[in-house]
Backbone and ligand atoms as CSV (ligand in chain L), in Angstrom:
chain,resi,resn,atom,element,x,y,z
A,1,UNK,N,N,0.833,-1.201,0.000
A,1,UNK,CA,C,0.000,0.000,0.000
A,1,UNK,C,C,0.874,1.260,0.000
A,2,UNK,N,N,0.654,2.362,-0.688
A,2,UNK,CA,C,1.384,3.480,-0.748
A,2,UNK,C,C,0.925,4.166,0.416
A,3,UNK,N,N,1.993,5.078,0.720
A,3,UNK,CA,C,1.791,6.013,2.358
A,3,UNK,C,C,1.640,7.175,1.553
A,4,UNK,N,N,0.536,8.117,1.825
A,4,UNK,CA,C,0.319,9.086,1.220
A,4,UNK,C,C,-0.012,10.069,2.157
A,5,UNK,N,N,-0.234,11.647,1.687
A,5,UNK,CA,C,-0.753,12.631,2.863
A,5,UNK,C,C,-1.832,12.879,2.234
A,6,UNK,N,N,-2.797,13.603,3.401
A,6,UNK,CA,C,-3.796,14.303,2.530
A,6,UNK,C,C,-4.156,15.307,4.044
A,7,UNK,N,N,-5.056,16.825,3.008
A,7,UNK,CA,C,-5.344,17.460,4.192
A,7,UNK,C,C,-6.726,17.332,4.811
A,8,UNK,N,N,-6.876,17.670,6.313
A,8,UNK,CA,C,-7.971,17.620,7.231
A,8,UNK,C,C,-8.344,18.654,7.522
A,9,UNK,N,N,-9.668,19.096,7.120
A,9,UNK,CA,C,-10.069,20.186,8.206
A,9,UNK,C,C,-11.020,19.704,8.986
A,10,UNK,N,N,-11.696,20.104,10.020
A,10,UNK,CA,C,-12.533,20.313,11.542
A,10,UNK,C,C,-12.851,21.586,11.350
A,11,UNK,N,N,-14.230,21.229,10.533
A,11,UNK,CA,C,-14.945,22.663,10.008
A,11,UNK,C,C,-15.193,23.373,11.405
A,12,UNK,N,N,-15.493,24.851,11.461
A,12,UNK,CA,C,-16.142,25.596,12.382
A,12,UNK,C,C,-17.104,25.186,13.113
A,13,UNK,N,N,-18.004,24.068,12.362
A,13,UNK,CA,C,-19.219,23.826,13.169
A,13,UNK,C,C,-19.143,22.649,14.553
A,14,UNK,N,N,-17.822,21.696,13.626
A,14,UNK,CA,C,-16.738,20.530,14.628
A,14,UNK,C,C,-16.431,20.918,15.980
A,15,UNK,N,N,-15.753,22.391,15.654
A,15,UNK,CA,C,-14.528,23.022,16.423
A,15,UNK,C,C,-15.769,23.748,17.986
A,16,UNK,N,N,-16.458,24.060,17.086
A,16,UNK,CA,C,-17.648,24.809,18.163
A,16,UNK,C,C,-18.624,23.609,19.045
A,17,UNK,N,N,-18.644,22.443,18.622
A,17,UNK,CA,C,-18.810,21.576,19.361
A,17,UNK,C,C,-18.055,20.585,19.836
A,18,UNK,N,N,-16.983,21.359,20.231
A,18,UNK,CA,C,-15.629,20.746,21.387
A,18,UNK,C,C,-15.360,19.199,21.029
A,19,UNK,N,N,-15.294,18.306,19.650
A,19,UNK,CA,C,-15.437,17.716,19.334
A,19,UNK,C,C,-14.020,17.046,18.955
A,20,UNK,N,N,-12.855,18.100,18.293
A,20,UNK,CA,C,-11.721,18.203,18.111
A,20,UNK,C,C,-11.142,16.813,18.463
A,21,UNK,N,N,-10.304,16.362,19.686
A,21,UNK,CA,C,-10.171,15.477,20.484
A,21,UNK,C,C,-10.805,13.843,20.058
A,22,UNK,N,N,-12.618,14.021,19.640
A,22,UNK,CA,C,-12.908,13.009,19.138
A,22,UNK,C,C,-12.743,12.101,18.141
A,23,UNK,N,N,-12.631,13.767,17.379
A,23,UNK,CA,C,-12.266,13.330,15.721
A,23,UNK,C,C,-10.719,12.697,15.241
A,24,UNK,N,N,-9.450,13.327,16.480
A,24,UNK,CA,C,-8.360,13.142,16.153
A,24,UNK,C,C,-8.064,11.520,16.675
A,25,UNK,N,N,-8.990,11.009,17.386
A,25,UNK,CA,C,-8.865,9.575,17.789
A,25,UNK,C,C,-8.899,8.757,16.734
A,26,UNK,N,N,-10.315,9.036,16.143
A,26,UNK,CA,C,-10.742,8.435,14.978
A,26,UNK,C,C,-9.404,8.232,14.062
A,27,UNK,N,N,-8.729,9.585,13.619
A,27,UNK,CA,C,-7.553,9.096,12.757
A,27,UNK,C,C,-6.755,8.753,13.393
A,28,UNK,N,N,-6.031,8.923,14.760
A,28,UNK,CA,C,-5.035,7.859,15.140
A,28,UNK,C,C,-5.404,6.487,15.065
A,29,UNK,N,N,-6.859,6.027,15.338
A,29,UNK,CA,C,-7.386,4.596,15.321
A,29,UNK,C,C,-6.995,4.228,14.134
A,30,UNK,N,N,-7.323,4.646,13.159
A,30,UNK,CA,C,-7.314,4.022,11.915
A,30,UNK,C,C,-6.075,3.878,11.178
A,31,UNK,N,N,-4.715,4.481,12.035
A,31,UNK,CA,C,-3.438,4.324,11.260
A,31,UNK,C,C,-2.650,5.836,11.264
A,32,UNK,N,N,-3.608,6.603,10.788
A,32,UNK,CA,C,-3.300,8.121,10.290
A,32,UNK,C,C,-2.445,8.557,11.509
A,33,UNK,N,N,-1.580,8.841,11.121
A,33,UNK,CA,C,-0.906,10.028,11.788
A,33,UNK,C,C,-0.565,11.603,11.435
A,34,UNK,N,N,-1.088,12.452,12.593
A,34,UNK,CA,C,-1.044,14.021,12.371
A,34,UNK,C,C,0.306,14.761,12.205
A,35,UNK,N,N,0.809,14.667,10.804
A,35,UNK,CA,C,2.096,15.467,10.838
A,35,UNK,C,C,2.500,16.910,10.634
A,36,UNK,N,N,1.055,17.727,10.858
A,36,UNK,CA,C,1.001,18.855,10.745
A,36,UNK,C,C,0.275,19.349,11.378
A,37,UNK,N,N,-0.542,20.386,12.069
A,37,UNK,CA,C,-1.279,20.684,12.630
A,37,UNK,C,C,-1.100,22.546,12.748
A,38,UNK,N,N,-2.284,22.988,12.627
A,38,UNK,CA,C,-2.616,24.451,13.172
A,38,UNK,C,C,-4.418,24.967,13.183
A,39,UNK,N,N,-4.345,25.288,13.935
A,39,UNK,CA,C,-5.679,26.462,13.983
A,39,UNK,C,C,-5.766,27.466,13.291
A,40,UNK,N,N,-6.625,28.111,12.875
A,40,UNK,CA,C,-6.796,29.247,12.377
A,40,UNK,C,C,-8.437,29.925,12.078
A,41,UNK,N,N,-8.708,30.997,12.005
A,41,UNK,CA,C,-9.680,31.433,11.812
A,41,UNK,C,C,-9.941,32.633,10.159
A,42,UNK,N,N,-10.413,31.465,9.202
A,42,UNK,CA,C,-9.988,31.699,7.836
A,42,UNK,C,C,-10.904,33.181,7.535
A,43,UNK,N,N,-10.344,34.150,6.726
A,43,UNK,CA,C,-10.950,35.197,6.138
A,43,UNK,C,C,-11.418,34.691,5.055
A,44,UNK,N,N,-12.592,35.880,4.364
A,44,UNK,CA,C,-13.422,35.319,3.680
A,44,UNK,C,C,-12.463,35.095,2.359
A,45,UNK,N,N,-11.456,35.493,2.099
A,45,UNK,CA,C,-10.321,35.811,1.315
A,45,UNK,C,C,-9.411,34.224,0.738
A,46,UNK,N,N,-9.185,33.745,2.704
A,46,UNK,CA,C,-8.431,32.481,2.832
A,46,UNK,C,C,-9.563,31.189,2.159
A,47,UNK,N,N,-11.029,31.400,2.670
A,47,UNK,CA,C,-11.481,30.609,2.350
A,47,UNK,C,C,-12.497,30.760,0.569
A,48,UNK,N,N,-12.257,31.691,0.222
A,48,UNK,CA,C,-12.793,31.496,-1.391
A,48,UNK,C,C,-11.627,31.048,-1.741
A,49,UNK,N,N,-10.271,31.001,-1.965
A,49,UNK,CA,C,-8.898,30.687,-2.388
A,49,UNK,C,C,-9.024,29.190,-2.236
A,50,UNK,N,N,-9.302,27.924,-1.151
A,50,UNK,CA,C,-9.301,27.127,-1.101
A,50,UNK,C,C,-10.429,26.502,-1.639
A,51,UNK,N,N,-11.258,27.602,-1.405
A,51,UNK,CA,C,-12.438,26.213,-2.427
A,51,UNK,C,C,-12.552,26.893,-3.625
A,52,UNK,N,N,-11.747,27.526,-4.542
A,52,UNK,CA,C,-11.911,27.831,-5.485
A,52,UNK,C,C,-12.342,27.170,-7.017
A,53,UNK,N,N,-12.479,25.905,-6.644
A,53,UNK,CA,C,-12.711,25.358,-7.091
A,53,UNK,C,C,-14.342,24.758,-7.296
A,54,UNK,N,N,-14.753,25.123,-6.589
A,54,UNK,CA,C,-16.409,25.317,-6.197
A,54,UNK,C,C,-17.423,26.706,-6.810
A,55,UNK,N,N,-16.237,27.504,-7.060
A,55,UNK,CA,C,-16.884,28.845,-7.312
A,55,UNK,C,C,-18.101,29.194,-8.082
A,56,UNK,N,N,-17.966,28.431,-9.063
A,56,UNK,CA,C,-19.363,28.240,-9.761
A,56,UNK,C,C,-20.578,27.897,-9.167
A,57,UNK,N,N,-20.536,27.095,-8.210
A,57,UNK,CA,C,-21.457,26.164,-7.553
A,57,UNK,C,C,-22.220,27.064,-6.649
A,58,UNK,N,N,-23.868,26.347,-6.802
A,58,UNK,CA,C,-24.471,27.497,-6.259
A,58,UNK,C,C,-24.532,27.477,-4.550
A,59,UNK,N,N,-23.747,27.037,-4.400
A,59,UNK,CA,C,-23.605,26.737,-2.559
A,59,UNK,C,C,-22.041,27.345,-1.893
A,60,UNK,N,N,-21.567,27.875,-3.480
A,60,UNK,CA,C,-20.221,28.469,-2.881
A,60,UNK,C,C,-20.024,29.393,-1.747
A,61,UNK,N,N,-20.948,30.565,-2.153
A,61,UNK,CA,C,-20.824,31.857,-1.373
A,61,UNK,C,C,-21.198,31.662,0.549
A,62,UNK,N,N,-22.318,30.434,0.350
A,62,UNK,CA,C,-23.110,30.229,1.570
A,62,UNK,C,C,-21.947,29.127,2.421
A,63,UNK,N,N,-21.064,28.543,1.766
A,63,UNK,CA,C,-19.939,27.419,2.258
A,63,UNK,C,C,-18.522,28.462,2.870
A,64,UNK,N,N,-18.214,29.757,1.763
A,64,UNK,CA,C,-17.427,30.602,2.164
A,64,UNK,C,C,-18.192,31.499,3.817
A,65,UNK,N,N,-19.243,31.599,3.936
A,65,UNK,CA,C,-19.602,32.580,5.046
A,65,UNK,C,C,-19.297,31.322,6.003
A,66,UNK,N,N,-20.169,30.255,6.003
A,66,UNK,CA,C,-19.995,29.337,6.927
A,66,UNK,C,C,-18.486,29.170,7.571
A,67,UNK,N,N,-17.720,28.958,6.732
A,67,UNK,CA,C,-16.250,28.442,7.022
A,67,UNK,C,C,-15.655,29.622,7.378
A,68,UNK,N,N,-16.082,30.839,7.822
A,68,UNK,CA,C,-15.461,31.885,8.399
A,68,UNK,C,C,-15.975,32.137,9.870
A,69,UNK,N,N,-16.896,30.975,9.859
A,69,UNK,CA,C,-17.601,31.397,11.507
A,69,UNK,C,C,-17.079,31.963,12.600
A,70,UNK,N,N,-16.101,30.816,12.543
A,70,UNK,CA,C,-15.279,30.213,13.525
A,70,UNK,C,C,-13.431,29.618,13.491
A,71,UNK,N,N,-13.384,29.370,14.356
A,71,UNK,CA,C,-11.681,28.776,13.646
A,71,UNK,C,C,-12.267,27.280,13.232
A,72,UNK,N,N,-11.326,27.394,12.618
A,72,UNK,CA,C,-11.084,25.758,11.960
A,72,UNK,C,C,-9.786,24.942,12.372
A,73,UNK,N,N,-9.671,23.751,12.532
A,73,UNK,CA,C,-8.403,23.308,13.083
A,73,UNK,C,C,-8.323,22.078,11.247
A,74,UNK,N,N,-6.800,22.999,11.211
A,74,UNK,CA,C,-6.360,22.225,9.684
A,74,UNK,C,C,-5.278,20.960,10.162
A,75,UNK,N,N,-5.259,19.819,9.387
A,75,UNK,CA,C,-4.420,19.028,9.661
A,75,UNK,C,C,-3.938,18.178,8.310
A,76,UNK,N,N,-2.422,17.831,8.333
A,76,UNK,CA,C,-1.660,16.750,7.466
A,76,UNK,C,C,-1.848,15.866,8.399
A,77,UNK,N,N,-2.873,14.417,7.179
A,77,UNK,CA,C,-2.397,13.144,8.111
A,77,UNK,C,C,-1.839,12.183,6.945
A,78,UNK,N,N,-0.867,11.813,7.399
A,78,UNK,CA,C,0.016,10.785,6.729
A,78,UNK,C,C,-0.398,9.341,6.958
A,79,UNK,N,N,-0.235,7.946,5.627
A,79,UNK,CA,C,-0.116,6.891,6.553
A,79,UNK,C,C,-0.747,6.003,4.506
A,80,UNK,N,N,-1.152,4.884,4.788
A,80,UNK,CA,C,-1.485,3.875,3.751
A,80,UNK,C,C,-2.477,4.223,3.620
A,81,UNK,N,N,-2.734,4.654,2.120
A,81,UNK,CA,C,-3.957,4.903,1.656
A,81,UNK,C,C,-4.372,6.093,2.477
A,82,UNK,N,N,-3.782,6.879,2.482
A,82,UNK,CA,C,-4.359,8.120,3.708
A,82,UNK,C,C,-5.729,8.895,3.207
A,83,UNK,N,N,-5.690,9.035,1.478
A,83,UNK,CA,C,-6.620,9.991,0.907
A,83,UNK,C,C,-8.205,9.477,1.251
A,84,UNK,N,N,-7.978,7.975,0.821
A,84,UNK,CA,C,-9.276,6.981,0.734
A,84,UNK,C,C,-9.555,6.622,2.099
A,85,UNK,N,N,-8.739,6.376,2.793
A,85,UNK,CA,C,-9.256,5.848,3.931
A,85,UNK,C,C,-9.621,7.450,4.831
A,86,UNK,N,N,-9.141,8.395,5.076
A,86,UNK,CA,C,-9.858,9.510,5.553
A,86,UNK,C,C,-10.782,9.840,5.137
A,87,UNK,N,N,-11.169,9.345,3.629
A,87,UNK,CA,C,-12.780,9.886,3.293
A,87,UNK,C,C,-13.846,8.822,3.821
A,88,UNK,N,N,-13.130,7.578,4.088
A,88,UNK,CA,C,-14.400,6.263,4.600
A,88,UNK,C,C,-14.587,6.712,6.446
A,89,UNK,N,N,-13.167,7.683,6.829
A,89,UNK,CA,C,-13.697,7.972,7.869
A,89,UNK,C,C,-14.526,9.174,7.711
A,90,UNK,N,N,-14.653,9.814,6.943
A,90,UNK,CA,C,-15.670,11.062,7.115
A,90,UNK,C,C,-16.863,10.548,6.782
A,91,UNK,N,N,-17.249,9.862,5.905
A,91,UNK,CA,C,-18.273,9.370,5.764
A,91,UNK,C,C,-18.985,10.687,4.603
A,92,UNK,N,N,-20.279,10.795,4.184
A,92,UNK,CA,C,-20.779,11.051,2.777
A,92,UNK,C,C,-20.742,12.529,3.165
A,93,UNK,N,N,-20.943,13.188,2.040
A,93,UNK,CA,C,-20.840,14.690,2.176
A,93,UNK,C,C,-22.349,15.187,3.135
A,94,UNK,N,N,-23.293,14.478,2.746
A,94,UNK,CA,C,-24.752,15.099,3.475
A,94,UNK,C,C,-24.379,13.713,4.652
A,95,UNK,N,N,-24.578,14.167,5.653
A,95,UNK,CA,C,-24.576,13.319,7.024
A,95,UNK,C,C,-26.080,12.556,6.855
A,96,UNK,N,N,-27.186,12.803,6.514
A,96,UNK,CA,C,-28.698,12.222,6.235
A,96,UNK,C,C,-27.938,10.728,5.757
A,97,UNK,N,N,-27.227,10.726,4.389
A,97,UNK,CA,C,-26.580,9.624,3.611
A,97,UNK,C,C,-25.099,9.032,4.395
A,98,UNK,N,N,-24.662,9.620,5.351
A,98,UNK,CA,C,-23.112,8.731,5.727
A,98,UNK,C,C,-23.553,7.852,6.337
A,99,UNK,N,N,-22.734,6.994,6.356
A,99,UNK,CA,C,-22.684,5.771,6.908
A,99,UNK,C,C,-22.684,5.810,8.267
A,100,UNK,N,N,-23.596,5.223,9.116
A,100,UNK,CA,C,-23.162,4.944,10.767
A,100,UNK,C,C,-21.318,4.915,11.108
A,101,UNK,N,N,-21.220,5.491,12.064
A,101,UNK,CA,C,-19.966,5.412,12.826
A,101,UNK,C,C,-18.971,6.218,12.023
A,102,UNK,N,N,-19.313,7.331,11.268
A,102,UNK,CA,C,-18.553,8.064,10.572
A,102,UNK,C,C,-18.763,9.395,11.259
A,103,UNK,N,N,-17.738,10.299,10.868
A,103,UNK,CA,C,-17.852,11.302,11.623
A,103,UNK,C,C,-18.897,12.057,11.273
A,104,UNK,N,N,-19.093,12.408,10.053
A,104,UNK,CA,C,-20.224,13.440,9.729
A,104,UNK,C,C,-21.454,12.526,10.016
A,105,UNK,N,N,-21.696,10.780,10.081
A,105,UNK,CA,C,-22.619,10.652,10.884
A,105,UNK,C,C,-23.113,10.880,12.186
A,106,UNK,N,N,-21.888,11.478,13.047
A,106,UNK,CA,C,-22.095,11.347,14.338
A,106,UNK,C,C,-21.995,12.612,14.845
A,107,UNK,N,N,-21.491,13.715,13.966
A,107,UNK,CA,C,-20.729,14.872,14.376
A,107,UNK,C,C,-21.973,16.322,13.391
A,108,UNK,N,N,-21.896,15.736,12.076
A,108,UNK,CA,C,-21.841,17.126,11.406
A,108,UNK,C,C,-23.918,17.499,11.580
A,109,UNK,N,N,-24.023,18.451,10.986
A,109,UNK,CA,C,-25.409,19.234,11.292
A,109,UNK,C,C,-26.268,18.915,10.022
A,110,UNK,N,N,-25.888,19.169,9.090
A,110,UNK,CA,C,-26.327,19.273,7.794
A,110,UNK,C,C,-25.385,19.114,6.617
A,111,UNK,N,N,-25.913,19.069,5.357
A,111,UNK,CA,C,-25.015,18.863,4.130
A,111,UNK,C,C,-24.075,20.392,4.268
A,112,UNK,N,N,-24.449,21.734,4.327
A,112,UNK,CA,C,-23.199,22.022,4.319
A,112,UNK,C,C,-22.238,22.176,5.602
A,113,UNK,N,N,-22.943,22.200,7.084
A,113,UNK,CA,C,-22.109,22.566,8.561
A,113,UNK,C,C,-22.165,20.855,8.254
A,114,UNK,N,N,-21.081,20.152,7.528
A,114,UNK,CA,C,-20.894,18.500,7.680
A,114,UNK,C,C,-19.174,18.180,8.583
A,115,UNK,N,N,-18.955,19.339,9.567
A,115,UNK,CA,C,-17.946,18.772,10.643
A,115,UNK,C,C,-16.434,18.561,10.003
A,116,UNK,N,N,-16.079,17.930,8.612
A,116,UNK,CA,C,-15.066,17.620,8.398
A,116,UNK,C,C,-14.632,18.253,7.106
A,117,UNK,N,N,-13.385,18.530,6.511
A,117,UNK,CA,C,-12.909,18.494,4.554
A,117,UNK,C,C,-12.441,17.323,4.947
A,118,UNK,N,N,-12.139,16.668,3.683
A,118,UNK,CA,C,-10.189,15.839,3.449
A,118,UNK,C,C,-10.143,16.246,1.854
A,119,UNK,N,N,-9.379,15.946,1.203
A,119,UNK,CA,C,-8.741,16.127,-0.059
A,119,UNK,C,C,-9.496,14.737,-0.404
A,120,UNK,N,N,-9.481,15.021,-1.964
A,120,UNK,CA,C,-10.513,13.991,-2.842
A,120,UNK,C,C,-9.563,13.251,-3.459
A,121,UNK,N,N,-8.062,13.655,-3.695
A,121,UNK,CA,C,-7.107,12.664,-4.689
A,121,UNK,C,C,-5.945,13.112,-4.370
A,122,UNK,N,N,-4.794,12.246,-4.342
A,122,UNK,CA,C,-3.152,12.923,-3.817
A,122,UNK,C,C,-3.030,14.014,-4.751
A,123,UNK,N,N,-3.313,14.331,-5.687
A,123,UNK,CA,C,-3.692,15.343,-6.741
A,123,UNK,C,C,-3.835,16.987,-5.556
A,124,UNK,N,N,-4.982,16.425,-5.353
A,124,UNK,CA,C,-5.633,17.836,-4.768
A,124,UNK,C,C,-4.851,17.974,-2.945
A,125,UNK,N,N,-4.837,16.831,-2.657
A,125,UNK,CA,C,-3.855,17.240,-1.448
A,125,UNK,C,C,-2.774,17.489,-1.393
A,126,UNK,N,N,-2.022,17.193,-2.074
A,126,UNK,CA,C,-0.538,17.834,-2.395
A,126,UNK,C,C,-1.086,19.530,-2.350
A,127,UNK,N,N,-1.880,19.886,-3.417
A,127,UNK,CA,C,-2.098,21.615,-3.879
A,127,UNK,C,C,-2.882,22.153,-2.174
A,128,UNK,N,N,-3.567,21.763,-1.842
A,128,UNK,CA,C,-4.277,21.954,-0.157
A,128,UNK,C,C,-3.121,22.000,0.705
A,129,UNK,N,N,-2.887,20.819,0.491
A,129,UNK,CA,C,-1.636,20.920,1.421
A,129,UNK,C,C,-0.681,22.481,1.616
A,130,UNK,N,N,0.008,22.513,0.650
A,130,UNK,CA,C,1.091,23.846,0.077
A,130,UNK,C,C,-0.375,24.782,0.382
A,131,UNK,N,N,-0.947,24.544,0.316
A,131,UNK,CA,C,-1.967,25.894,0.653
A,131,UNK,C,C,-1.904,26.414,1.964
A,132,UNK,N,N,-1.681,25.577,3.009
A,132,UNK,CA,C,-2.056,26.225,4.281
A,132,UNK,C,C,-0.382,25.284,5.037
A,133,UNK,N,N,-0.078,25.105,4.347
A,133,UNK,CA,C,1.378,24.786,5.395
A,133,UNK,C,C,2.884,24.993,4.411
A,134,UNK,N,N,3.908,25.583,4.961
A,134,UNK,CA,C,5.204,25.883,4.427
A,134,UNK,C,C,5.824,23.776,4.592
A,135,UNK,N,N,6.635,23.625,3.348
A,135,UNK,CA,C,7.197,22.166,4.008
A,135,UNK,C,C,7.754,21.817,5.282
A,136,UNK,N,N,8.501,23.352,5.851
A,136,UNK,CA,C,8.858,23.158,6.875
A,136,UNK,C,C,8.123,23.114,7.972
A,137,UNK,N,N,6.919,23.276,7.987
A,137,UNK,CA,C,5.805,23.122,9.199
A,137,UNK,C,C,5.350,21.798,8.641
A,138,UNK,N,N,6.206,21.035,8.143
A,138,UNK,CA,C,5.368,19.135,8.063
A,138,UNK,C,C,5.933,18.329,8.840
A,139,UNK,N,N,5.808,17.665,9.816
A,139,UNK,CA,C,6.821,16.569,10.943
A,139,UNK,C,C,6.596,15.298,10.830
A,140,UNK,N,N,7.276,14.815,9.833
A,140,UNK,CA,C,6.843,13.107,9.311
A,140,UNK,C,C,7.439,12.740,10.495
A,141,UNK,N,N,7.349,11.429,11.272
A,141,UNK,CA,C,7.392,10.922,12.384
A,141,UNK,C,C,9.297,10.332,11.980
A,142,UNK,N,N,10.094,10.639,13.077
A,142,UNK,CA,C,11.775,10.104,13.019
A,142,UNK,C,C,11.577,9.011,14.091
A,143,UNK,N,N,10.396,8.132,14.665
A,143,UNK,CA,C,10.755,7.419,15.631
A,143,UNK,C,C,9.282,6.887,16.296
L,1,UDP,N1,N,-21.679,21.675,0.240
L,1,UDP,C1,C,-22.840,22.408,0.449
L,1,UDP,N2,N,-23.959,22.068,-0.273
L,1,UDP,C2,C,-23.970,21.054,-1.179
L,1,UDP,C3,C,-22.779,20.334,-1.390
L,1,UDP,C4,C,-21.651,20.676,-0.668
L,1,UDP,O1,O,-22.873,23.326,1.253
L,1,UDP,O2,O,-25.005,20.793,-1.796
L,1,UDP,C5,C,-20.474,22.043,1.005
L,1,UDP,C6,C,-20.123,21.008,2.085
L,1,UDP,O3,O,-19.620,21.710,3.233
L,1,UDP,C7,C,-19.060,20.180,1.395
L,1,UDP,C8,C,-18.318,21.247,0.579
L,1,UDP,O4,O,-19.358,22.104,0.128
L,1,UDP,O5,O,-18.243,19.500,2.340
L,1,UDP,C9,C,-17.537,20.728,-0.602
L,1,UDP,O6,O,-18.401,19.946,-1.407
L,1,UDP,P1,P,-17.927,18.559,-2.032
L,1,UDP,O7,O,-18.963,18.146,-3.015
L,1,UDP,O8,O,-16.509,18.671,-2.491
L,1,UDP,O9,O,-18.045,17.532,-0.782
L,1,UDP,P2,P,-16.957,16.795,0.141
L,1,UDP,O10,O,-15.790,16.404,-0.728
L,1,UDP,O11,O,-16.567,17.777,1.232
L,1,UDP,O12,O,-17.676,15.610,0.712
């Protein structure tokens, strides 16, 4: 299996229900390890830039206000299959449809306050990644 990174966020709506802690179990359980980590509280600026890719979409503008609520806690998790297996832990984009024992089943509010991001392909997490972390803020594990 290839060891890959991909990025995590703990949307605003996560972070505001002191949840943080829960969610980071989940990926230590499953293998993932956190080799990056920061908080932040994104401007409306930081967050059209990252989902720029959405811009068209008619849920963009209402996903950019949301994701400025609050802070967000961003994370690199490294490990086998990191991209795929962090999305089987988030479970489906609308929480109504995720799967039991997933986070946005257990955590998120609605299709868009859904608790978690991850990156969709080593493609797009590599570019996420470099988005919100310098290489030198990455700490692959020496031990
Ligand atoms: N989203 C939304 N309304 C929708 C679909 C998506 O508000 O109808 C939001 C939601 O927060 C989602 C994000 O836009 O996580 C990005 O959408 P995408 O389809 O990439 O879903 P994801 O990859 O996060 O599951």
């Amino acid at each position: 299996m290839a060891t890959e990174r991909t990025l995590s966020i703990i949307k605003p709506d996560a972070v505001a229900k002191n949840v943080i802690g829960a969610i980071y179990s989940r990926f230590e359980q499953a293998g993932l390890k956190i080799i990056a980590a920061r908080m932040e509280h994104l401007t409306r600026e930081r967050a059209e830039g990252f989902y720029a890719v959405h811009r068209e979409r008619p849920f963009f503008k209402d996903l950019v206000a949301f994701m400025t609520t609050g802070p967000v806690m961003i994370q690199v998790l490294e490990g086998d299959n990191a991209v795929a297996r962090h999305r089987e832990l988030m479970g489906a984009t609308d929480p109504a449809k995720a799967a039991p024992g997933t986070i946005r089943a257990d955590f998120a509010s609605n299709i868009e306050e859904n608790a978690v991001h991850g990156s969709d392909s080593v493609e797009n997490a590599a570019t996420e990644i470099a988005y919100f972390f310098e290489p030198g803020q990455i700490c692959p594990r020496t031990r």
